[in-house]
C-alpha positions in Angstrom: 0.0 0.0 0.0 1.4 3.2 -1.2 2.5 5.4 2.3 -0.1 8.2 1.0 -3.0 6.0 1.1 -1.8 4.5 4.4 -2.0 7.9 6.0 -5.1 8.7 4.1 -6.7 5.3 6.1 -5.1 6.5 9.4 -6.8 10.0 9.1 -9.8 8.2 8.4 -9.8 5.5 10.7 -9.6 8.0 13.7 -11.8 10.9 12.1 -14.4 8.4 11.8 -13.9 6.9 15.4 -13.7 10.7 16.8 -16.8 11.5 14.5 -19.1 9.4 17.3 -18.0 11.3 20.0 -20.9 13.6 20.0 -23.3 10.6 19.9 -22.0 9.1 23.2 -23.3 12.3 24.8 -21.2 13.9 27.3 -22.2 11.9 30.4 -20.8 9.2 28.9 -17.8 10.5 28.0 -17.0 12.0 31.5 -18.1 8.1 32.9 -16.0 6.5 30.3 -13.0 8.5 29.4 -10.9 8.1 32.5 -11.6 4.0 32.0 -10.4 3.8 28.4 -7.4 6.1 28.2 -6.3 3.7 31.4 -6.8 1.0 29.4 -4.9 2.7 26.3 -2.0 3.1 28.4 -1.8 -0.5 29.0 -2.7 -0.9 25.4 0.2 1.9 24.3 2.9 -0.9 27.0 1.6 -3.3 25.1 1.9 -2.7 21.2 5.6 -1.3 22.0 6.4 -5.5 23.2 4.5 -6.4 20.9 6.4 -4.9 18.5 9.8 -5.0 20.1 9.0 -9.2 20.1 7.7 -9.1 16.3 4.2 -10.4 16.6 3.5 -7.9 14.1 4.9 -5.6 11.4 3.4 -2.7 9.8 4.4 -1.9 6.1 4.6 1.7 6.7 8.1 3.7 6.1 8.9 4.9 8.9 8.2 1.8 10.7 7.2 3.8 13.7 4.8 3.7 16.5 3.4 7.0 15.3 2.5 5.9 11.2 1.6 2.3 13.2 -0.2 1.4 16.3 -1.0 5.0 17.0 -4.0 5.6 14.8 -5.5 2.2 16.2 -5.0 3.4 19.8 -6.5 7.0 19.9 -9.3 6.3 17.0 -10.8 2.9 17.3 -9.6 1.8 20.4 -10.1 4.6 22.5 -13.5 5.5 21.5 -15.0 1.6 20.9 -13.8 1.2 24.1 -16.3 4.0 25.3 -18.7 2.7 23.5 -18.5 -0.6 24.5 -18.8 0.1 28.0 -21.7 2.2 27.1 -23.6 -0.2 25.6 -22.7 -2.9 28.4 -21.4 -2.0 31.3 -23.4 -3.4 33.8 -24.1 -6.9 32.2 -20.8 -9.1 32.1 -22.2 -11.1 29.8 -23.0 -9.1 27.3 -19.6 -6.9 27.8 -18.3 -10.4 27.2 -19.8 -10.9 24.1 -19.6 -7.5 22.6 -15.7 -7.6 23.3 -15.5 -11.3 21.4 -17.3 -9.9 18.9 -15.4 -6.9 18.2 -11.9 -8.9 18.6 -12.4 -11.6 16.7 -13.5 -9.3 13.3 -10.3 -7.4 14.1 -8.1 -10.4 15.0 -9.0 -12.6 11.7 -11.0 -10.9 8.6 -9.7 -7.1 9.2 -6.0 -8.3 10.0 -6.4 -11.1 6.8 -7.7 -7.6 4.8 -4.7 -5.8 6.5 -1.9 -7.8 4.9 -3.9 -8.3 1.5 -3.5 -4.8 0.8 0.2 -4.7 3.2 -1.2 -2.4 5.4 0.3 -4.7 8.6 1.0 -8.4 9.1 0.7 -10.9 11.5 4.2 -12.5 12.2 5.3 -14.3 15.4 2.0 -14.7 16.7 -1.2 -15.9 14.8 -4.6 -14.6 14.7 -5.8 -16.8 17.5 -3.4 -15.6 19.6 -4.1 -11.9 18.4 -7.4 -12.3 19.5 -6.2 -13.9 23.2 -3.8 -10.8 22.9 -6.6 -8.2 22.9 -9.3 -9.9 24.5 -7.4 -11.1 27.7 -7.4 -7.3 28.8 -11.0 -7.1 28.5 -11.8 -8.1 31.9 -8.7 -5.3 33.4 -10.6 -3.1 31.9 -14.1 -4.2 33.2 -12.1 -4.0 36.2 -11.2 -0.9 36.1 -14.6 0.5 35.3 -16.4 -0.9 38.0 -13.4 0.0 40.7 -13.5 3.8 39.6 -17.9 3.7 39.9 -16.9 1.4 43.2 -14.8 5.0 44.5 -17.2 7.6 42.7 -20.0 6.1 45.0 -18.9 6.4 48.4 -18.2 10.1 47.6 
């Protein structure tokens, strides 16, 4: 994939993530927020090993965290993450589900798509274990969520 169209599909990927912000209305956003940049942190930790250990490999020039992981983390990441917990937090189950769901298309069609057109590649790990890779932090960030409402209610 040409480096011009990558960018193009970076801009896009987080324009069109950050586009649904004003649809999570801003209670949300305040509830939410704190939850999923902790969790992007942790995410941020983890694509740096991740790429220090070659699971992956983006086809980008400059191979760089910036032109790579970063456009996943602040656009789709950051607010699915919101919305996930919007639409679920309360129900495990369903949180559960939603976060299978939403791993799984990312783990094995979108990353299949991904090195189709060279955008990234799978390459020490497999898409099976992409998928354990993402959705093992799930329940951290559950976690997390329901410590910070656990502290917001006793004040």
């Amino acid at each position: 994939m040409p480096i011009k169209v990558q960018r193009l599909l970076n801009i896009a990927m987080v324009m069109l993530a950050w586009s649904t912000l004003p649809f999570l209305g801003l209670q949300n956003i305040k509830r939410f927020l704190p939850t999923s940049l902790l969790i992007g942190v942790i995410e941020v930790a983890n694509a740096i090993i991740g790429k220090k250990q070659k699971w992956w490999v983006f086809y980008n020039k400059p191979n760089s965290y910036l032109f790579g992981e970063f456009p996943f983390n602040i656009g789709p990441f950051l607010i699915g993450s919101m919305w996930i917990l919007k639409w679920t937090y309360g129900n495990l189950i369903q949180f559960t589900l939603l976060n299978a769901i939403v791993n799984a298309f990312f783990s094995f069609p979108f990353s299949v798509f991904a090195k189709k057109v060279r955008y990234y590649s799978l390459v020490r790990i497999n898409g099976l274990q992409f998928f354990l890779y993402f959705f093992s932090k799930s329940y951290v960030f559950y976690w997390i969520q329901f410590m910070l409402e656990k502290k917001a209610s006793k004040y």
